[in-house]
C-alpha positions in Angstrom: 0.0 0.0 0.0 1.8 3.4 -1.0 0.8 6.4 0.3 -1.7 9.2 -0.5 -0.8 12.1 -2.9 -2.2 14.8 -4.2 -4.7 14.3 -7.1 -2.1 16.4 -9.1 0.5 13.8 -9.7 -0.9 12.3 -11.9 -1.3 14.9 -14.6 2.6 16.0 -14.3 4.2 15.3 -17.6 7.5 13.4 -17.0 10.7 14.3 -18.2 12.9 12.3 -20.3 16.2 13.0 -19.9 18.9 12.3 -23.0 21.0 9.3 -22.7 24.2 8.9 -21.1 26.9 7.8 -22.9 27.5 5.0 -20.2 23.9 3.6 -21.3 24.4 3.3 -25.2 27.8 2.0 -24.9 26.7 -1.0 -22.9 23.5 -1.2 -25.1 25.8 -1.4 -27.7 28.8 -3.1 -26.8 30.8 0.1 -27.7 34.2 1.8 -25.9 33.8 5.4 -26.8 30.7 7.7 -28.2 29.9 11.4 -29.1 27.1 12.8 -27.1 25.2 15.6 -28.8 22.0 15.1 -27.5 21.5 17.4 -24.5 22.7 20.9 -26.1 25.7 20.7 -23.9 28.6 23.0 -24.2 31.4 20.3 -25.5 34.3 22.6 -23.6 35.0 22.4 -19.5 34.8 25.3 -17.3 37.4 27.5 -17.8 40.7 27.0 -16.0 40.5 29.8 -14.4 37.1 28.6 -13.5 38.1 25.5 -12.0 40.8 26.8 -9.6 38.0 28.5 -7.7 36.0 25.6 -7.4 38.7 23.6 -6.0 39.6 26.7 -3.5 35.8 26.7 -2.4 35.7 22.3 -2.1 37.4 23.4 1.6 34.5 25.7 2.6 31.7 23.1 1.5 30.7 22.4 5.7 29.3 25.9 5.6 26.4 26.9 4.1 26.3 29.4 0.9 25.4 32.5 0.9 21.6 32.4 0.6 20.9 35.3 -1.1 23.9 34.9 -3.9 24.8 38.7 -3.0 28.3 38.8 -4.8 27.0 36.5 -8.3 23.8 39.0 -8.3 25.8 42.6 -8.0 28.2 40.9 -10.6 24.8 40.5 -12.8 23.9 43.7 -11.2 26.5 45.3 -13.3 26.3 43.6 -16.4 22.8 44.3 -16.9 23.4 47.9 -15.2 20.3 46.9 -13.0 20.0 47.1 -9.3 20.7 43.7 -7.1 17.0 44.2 -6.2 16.1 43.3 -10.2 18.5 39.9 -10.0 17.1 36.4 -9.1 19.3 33.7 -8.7 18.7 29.8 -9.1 19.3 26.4 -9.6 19.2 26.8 -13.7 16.9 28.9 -15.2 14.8 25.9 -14.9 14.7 26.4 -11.5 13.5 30.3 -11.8 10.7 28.8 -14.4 9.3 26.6 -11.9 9.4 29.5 -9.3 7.3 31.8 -11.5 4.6 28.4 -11.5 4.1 28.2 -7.6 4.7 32.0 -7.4 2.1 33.0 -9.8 -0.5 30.3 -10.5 -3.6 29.1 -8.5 -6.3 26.8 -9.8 -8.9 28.0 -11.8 -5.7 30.3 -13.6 -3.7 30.1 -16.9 -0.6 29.9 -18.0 0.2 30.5 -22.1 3.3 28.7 -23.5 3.8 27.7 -27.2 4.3 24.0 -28.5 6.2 22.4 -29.5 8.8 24.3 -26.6 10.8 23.6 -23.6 9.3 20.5 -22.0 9.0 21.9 -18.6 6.4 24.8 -19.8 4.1 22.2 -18.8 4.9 21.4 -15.4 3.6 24.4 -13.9 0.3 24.2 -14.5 0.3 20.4 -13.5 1.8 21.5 -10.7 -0.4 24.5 -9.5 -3.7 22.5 -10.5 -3.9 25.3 -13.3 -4.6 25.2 -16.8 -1.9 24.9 -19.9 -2.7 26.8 -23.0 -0.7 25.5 -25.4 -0.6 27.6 -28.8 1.4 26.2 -31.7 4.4 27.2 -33.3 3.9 29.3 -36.6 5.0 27.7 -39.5 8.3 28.6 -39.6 8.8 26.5 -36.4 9.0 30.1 -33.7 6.5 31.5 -31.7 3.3 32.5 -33.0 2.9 35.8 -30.8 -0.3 37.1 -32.0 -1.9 33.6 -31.3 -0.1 33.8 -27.9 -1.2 36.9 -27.3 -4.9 36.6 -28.2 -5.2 33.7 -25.8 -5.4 35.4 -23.4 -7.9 36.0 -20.6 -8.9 37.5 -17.7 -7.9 34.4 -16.1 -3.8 34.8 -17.3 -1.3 34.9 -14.7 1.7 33.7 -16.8 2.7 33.9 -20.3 6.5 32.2 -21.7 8.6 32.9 -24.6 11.4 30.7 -25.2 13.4 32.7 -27.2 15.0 31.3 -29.4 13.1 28.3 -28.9 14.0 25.1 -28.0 13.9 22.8 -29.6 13.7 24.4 -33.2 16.1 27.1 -32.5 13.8 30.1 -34.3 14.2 33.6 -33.1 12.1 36.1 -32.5 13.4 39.9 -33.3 13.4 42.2 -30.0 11.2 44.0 -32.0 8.7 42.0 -32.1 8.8 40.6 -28.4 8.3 44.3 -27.7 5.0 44.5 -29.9 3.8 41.1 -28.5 4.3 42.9 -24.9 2.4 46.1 -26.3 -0.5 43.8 -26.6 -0.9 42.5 -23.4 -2.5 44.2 -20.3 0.7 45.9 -18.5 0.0 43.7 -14.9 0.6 40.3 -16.7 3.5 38.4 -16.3 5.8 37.9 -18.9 8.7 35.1 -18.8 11.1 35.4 -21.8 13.6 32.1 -21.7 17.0 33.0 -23.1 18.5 30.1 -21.8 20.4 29.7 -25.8 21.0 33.9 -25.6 24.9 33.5 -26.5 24.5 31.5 -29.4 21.9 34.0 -31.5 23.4 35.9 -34.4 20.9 38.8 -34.8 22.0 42.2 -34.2 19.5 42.8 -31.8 20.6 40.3 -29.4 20.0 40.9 -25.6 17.7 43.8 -26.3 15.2 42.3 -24.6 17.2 42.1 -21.1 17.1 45.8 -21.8 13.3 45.9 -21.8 13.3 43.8 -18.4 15.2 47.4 -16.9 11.5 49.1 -17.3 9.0 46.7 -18.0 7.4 45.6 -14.8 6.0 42.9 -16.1 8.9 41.3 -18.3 11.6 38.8 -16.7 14.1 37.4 -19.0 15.8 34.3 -17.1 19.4 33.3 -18.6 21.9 30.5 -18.1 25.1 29.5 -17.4 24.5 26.0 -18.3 25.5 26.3 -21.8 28.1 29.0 -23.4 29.6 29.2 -19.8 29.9 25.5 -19.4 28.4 24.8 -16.2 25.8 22.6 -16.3 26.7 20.1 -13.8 26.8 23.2 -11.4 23.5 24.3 -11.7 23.1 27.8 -12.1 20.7 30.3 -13.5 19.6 33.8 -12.9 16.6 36.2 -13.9 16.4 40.1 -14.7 13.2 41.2 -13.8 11.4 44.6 -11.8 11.6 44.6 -7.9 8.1 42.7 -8.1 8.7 39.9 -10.0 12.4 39.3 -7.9 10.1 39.2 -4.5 8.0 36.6 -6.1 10.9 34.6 -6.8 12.7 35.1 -3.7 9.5 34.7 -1.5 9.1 30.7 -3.2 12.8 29.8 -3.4 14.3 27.6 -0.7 16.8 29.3 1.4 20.3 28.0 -0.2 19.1 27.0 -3.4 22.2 27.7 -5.4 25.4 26.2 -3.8 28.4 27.6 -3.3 30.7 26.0 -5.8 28.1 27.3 -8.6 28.2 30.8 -7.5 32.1 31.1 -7.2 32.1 29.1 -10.6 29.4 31.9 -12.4 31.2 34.7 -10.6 34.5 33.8 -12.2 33.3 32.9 -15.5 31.8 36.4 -15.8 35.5 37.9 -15.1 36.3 36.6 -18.6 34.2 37.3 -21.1 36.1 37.0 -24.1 37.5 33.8 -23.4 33.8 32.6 -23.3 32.6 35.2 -26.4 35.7 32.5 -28.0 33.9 29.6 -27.1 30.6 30.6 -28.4 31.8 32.1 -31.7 33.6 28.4 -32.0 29.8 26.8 -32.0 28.4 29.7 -33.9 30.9 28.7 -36.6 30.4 25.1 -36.2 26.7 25.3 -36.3 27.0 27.2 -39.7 29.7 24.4 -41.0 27.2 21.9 -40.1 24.3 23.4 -41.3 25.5 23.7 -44.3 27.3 19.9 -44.7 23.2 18.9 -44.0 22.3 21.2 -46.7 24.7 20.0 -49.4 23.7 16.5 -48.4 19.7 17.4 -48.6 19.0 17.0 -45.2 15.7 18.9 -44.1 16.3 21.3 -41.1 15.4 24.2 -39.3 17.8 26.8 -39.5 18.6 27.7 -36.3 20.2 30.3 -33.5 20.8 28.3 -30.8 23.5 25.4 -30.1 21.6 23.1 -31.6 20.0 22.1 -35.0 16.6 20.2 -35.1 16.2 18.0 -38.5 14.3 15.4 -40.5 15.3 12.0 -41.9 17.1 12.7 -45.5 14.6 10.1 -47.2 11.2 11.3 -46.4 9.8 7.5 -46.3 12.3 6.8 -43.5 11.4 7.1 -39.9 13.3 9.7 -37.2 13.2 7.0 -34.8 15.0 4.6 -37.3 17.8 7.0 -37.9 18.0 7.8 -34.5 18.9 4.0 -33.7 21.5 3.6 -36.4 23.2 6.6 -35.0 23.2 5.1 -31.8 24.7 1.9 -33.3 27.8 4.0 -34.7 27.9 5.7 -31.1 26.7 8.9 -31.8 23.8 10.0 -29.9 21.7 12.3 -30.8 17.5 13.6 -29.2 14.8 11.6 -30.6 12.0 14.5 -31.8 9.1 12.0 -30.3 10.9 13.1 -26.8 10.8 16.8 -27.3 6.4 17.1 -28.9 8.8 16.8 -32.6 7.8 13.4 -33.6 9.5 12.4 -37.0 12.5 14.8 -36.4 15.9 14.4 -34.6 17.8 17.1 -32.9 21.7 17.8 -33.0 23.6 19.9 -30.3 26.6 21.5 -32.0 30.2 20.0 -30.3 33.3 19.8 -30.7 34.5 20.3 -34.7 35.7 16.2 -34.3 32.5 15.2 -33.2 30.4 16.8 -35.5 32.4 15.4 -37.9 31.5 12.0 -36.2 28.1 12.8 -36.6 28.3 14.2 -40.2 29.9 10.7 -41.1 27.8 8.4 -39.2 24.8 10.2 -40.5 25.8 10.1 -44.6 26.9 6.4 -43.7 23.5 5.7 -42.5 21.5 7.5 -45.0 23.6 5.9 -47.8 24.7 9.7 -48.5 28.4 10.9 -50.6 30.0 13.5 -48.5 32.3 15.5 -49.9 35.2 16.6 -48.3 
């Protein structure tokens, strides 16, 4: 006989994560693969990075500092805010989930777009509130106007993963800024630039800039992929006062350690060293886009550290590619997993394991690559 829960369990989507590479080598017998399914950056922290996480491994019998005051007046400054507009989390993720038990009740909504981030759902599972799910536009990024004309007096939340994952579109500052002009000025708006560093536009970060005077607006960020830190853990949100209390009044009291802020601190001392890494993927998301268009592979041409695609023969199944990949140990997202059944989705890595992937994928497909 388990135990009673509440009635709300049930309706939690679960989520998948990708597959370790310790799982599909002893599925399939093999001694090394290329992982390049969970939009992972393919560097380490810094160096520089890692000396202050091995100077703070003495110091771990103390708590951190709950309220992350050094890591939010170094955000402070970047985003020439006050520390009173900075939230800091476990991952963004963590800050999403905030804004769910912060801002919803049942009998409210929250508006999110689909096919997106897979834990947009969660939060109205969790709050016994309702989902409105409004599908992508054609050209696989947000359709704002049908966003913004669902909703209703009953609205408490509204997210924009921008660029969105998992088909990497972008949406303009421009029009995030018309999309907030047509929503009443008291609702709250969550933009999601967890993939930020890897867009191209010329606008990019505007929005951020928006989050200074719009009291509604919080853009949350990461430093899970360009900075290299996802085993750490650690996010952060730019937002008015209002929203930040929210935050701060659901969070747990130490929720982000303190070997992920001394590591975020750091890596924000070195910003060019990081701007190197992410032009690296930039470039190598380019070369690979184009290798799958030379070898007539259908994609979605995208701005974050990842490319979402289609099999090359259209009578051949996504989940049937994404096996023989496996096979030739490279492992890439199965669409099915992320609401893109038929599709597959590469994160950008390394230039020699994109080149595995190129490879294996033209072996598979029966495809000529040139060199």
């Amino acid at each position: 006989m388990g135990i009673r829960t509440s009635s709300r369990i049930a309706g939690i989507p679960h989520y998948e994560p990708g597959l370790t590479m310790a799982e599909v080598m002893a599925e399939y017998g093999l001694e090394s693969v290329v992982k390049l399914a969970s939009n992972e950056s393919p560097f380490p922290p810094l160096p520089e990075v890692k000396a202050v996480i091995d100077e703070g491994l003495g110091g771990l019998n103390r708590y951190p500092d709950g309220a992350a005051r050094s890591l939010r007046d170094a955000l402070a400054d970047r985003h020439a805010v006050d520390r009173a507009q900075v939230a800091v989390g476990n991952g963004s993720c963590e800050l999403i989930v905030h804004a769910g038990v912060a801002l919803l009740d049942p009998g409210t909504t929250v508006i999110h777009a689909d096919p997106s981030f897979a834990m947009y759902p969660h939060l109205a599972a969790e709050a016994g509130a309702e989902g409105i799910a409004v599908p992508l536009a054609p050209d696989g990024g947000h359709d704002l106007d049908a966003m913004a004309a669902a909703v209703d007096e009953r609205t408490r939340l509204v997210i924009v993963c921008n660029p969105n994952n998992p088909t990497g579109v972008y949406r303009s500052a421009d029009e995030i800024e018309r999309f907030l002009d047509l929503l009443p000025d008291d609702l709250a708006v969550l933009v999601d630039e967890a993939y930020y560093d890897f867009v191209s536009a010329p606008d990019r970060g505007r929005v951020a800039v928006l989050a200074r005077t719009r009291p509604n607006l919080l853009v949350t960020r990461t430093f899970s992929k360009a900075f290299g830190l996802c085993g750490l853990r650690v996010g952060y949100g730019i937002g008015s006062q209002s929203w930040i209390r929210a935050l701060d009044a659901v969070r747990q009291p130490f929720n982000t350690n303190q070997l992920a802020q001394v590591a975020a601190l750091e890596s924000l001392r070195h910003p060019a060293a990081i701007q190197a890494r992410v032009d690296e993927a930039i470039s190598e998301r380019d070369r690979v886009s184009a290798a799958l268009r030379e070898m007539g592979v259908p994609f979605t041409p995208s701005h974050g550290n990842f490319i979402l695609m289609q099999p090359p023969d259209p009578g051949s199944e996504a989940r049937v590619l994404h096996e023989a990949l496996l096979k030739r140990g490279v492992i890439v997202r199965d669409g099915s997993a992320l609401g893109c059944p038929g599709t597959l989705r590469v994160t950008i890595g390394a230039p020699s394991e994109n080149d595995a992937f190129l490879a294996a994928l033209a072996a598979v497909a029966g495809i000529h690559q040139h060199s």
